[in-house]
Structure formats: C-alpha cells, structure tokens
C-alpha positions in Angstrom: 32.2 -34.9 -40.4 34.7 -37.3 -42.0 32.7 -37.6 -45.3 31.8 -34.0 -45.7 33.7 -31.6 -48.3 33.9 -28.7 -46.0 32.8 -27.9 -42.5 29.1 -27.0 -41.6 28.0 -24.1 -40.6 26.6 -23.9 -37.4 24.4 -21.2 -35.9 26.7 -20.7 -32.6 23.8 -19.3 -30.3 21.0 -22.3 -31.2 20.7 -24.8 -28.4 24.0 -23.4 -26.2 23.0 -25.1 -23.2 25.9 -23.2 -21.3 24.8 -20.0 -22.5 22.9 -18.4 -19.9 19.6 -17.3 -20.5 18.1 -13.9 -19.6 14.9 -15.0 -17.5 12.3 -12.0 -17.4 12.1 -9.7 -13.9 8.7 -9.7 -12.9 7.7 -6.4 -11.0 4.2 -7.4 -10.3 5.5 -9.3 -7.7 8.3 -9.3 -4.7 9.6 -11.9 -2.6 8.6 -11.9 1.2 13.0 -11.9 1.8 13.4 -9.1 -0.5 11.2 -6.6 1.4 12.3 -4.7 4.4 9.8 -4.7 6.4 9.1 -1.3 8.6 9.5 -1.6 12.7 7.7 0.0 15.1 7.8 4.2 14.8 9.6 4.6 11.5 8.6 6.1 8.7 8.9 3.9 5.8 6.6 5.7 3.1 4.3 9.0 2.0 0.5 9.0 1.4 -0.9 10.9 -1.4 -4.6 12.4 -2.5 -4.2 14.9 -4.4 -8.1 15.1 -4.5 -7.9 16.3 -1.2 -4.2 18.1 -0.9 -3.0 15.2 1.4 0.7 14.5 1.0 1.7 13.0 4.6 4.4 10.6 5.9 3.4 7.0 6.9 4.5 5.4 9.9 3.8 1.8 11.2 2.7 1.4 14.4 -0.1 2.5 16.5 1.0 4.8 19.1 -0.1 8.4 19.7 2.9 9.8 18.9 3.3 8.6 15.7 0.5 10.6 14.4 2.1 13.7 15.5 4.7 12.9 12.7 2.4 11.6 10.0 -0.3 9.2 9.7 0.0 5.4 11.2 -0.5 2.0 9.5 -2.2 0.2 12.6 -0.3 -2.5 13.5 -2.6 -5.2 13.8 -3.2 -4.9 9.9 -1.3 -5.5 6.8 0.9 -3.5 4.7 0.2 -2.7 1.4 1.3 -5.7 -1.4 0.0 -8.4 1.5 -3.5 -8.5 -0.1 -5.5 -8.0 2.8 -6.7 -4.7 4.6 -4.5 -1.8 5.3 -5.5 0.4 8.2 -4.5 3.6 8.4 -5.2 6.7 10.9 -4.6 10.3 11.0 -5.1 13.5 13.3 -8.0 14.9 11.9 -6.3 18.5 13.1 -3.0 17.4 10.9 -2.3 15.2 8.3 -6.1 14.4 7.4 -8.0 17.1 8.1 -9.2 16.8 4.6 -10.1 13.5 4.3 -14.0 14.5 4.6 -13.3 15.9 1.0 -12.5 12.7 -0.7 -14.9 11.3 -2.7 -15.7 8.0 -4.5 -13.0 7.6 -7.9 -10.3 9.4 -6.2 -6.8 8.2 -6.4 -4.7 7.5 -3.2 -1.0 7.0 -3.7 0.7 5.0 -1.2 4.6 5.3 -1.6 7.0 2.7 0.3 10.1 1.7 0.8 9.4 -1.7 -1.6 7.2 -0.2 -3.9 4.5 2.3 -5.4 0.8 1.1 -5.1 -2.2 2.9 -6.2 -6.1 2.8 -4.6 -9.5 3.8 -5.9 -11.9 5.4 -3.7 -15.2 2.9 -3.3 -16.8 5.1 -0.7 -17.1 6.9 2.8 -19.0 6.9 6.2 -19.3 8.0 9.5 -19.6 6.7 12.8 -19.0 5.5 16.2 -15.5 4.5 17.1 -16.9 1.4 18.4 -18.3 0.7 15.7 -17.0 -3.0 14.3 -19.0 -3.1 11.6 -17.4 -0.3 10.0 -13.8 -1.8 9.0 -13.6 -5.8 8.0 -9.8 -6.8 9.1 -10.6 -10.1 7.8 -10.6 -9.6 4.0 -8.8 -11.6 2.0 -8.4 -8.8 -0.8 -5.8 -6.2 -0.7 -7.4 -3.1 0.3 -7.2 0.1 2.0 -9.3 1.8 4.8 -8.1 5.6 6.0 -9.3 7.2 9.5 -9.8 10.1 11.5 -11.6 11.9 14.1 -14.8 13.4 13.2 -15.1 16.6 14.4 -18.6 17.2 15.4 -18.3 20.1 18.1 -15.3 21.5 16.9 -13.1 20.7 20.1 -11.9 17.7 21.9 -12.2 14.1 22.0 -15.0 13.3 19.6 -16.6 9.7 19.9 -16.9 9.8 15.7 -14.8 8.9 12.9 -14.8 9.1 9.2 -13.6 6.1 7.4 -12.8 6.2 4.0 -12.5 3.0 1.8 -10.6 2.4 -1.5 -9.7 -0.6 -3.6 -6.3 -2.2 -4.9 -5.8 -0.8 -8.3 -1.6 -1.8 -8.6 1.4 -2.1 -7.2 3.3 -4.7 -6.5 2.1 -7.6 -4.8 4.3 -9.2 -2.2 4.7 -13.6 -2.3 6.7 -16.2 0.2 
C-alpha cells in the first residue's frame, strides 16, 4: 500500500469471514429434538379425505376411548415423517363411517402439530381382524394404513375390517 498513488478499492462484502452467512432452512426435513412428540390420549392433529367427507381429530394411543373423540394412531406404530407405517383406526359409526367410499388416487391429509403431510390412496380390502397379513408394521417406507369395523349385519361387534392403504406423497420427514 506504501507504493500505491491512492487507496484500493475493495469490495467490502467479498471474502468477510466474520460476516455471517445466511445458511438455507430446509423444510423437507425436521430434527428428532425439534418435534414434540404426542403422549398418550391427546390430540395432536386432524385427518382429512375430502373424497369421502372425513375431517376428524387424531389422537395417539390405542385405547377405546380415544376413538370416541377422533380416530387413534396405534401406538405400536410410527407417526407420520418417521418413514415407516402409520396405523390408524376409527369407529366405523363416527369418524370413518365413510372410509368404504375411498377409492384408489384419493388424497388424505394428515395435519400435526410438526407438520402437514400428504398420502395417495394405493388400494383397499377387507377382512378378518385377525388377519396379519393384512397390515405390514415392518416397512421401512413411510406409509399410511386407515381402519375400521366392517359392518356386515348392521349391529354389533363385527369380526371384519376395512383397511385402506395410501402412500407417502410429502411432508416433512423427521431425522436424529
């Protein structure tokens, strides 16, 4: 700088290593910490299908009760943004007593506390309560399986269910 006839003119904002830079927000994803995470009996988000005029409050835990308030995420599964299988049941005389109506392509909107998250409906079937085969709580994809009585006589305890299935389409995905 000694030799030079006049000061140079330096771009201020190149190479300010104590500027601090604005580092992009990904909402794809959430950390595990950042979630709160529903306990047993509350109601921590809504499920939508429009498809089949279903708009009902989800609660976590499997207990009869619950289902008198909304539908229930079964405890021994995920919640949605895990990516694995989200199990969720419903009064066939309440909250889904529609859910026969949905058909393969509908939408389902599940609405939580941490996030919005969107499923595509891959198909139905009915049978047995017993039947194992019919949900896979294994998978190691997030994805989304919907329950209820099947009402074959009309009244009382039925030993049928319908199960609906649907795939991950968005929302954010939870990470450690």
């Amino acid at each position: 700088l000694v030799f030079m006839q006049s000061a140079p003119n330096f771009d201020r904002e190149a190479a300010n290593i104590y500027k601090e830079q604005a580092v992009p927000v990904d909402t794809d994803t959430l950390r595990r910490e950042s979630v709160v995470f529903p306990t047993d009996g509350e109601i921590f988000g809504q499920i939508l299908i429009p498809s089949a005029g279903i708009d009902a409050p989800m609660i976590y835990g499997d207990d009869i009760k619950n289902m008198k308030k909304g539908v229930e995420v079964y405890s021994g599964t995920y919640l949605p943004g895990q990516g694995r299988t989200v199990l969720i049941g419903g009064h066939t005389t309440t909250h889904f007593r529609t859910l026969k109506n949905v058909g393969t392509g509908d939408q389902i909107e599940v609405r939580t506390n941490y996030g919005t998250y969107t499923y595509e409906v891959t198909g139905s079937k009915t049978t047995r309560y017993d039947d194992t085969a019919a949900y896979d709580l294994t998978k190691n994809e997030d994805n989304l399986i919907l329950y209820t009585c099947h009402r074959v006589a009309g009244v009382g305890a039925t030993p049928y269910r319908v199960f609906v299935y649907a795939k991950y389409v968005s929302g954010p995905k939870i990470v450690s």
